[in-house]
C-alpha positions as CSV (number, residue, x, y, z in Angstrom):
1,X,0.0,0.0,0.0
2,X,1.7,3.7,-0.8
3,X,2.5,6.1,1.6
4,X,1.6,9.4,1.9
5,X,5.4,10.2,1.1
6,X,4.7,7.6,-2.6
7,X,1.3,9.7,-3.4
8,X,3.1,13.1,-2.9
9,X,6.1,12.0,-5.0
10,X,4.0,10.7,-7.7
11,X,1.9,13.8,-7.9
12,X,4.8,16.1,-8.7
13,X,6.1,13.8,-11.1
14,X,2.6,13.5,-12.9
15,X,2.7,17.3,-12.8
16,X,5.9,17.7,-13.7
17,X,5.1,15.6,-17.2
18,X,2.1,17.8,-17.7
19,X,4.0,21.2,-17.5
20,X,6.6,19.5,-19.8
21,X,4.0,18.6,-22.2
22,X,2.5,22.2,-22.2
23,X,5.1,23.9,-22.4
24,X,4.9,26.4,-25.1
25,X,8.4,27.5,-25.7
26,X,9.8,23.8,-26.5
27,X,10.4,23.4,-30.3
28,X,9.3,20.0,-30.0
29,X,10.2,18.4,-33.5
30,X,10.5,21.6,-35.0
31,X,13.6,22.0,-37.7
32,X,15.6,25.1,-37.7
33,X,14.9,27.4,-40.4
34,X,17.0,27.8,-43.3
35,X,19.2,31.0,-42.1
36,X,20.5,31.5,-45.7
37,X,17.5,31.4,-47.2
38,X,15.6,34.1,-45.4
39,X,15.9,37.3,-47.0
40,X,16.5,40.7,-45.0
41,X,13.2,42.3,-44.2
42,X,12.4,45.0,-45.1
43,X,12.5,47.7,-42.7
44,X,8.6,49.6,-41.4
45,X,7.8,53.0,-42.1
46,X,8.6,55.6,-39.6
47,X,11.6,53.5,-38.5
48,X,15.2,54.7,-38.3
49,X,18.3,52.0,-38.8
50,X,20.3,52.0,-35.8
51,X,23.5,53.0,-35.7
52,X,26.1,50.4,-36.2
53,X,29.0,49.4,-33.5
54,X,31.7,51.8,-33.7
55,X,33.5,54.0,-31.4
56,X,33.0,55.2,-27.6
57,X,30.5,58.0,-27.8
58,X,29.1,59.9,-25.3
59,X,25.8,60.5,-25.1
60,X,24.4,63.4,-24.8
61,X,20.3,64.3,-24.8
62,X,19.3,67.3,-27.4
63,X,15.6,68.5,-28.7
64,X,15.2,69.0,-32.4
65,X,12.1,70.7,-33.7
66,X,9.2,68.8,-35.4
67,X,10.1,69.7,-38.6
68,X,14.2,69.0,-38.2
69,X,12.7,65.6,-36.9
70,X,10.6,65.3,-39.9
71,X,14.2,66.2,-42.4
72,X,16.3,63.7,-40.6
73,X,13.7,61.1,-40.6
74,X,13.9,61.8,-44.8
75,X,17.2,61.8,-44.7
76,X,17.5,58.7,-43.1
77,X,15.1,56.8,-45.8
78,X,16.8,58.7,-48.5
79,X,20.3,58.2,-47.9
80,X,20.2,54.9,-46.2
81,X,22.4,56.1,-43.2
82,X,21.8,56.3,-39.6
83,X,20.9,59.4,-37.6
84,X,23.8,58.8,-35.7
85,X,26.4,59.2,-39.2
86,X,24.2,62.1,-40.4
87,X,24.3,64.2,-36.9
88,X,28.0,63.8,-37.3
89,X,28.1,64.2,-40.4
90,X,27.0,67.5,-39.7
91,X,28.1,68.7,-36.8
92,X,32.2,68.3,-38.6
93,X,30.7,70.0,-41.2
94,X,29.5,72.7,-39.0
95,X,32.6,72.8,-36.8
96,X,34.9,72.6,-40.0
97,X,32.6,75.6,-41.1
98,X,33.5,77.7,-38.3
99,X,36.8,76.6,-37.9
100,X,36.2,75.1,-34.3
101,X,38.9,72.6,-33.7
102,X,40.2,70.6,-30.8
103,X,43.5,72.5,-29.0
104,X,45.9,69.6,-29.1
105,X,47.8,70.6,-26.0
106,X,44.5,69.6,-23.9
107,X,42.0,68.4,-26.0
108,X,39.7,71.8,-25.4
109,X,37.8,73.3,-28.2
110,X,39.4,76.5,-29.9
111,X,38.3,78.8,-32.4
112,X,41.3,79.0,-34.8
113,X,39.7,81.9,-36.5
């Protein structure tokens, strides 16, 4: 005759089976896609590409106006770059511009005008 100890054990193990059974995330027999296969999707409207592994950057929090918002955003689907590259872009452009350039004796800004 079981014990209460036997009934107890057996219940968890019946449970157990069940929670393996249901489990949703196990692939079961599923086979792994074909990686090579798959194209690249293509990317939603509205959504920026992220800027790729690079550098150390800082970062640093700004607030653009709606329409400068709007401009990168077309920039970004037009030239197929980042808003990260862009903003840089730009900002050399601008600091070339005005001739702002890093002092090399201590890595301040100077205006070599």
């Amino acid at each position: 005759m079981p014990t209460f100890l036997d009934d107890a054990l057996g219940e968890d193990k019946r449970k157990a089976a069940k929670r393996r059974e249901a489990d949703p995330a196990d692939p079961g027999n599923a086979q792994e896609p074909d990686w090579d296969s798959i194209g690249k999707p293509p990317r939603p409207a509205g959504r920026r590409v992220g800027r790729p592994k690079g550098p150390e950057r800082v970062p640093i929090t700004v607030r653009i106006l709606p329409q400068t918002n709007s401009l990168l955003t077309k920039a970004v689907e037009e030239l197929e770059m980042n808003p990260q590259s862009i903003v840089e872009e730009a900002l050399m452009a601008y600091f070339k511009r005005n001739k702002i350039q890093l002092d090399p004796a201590d890595g301040e800004p100077s205006n070599a005008a």
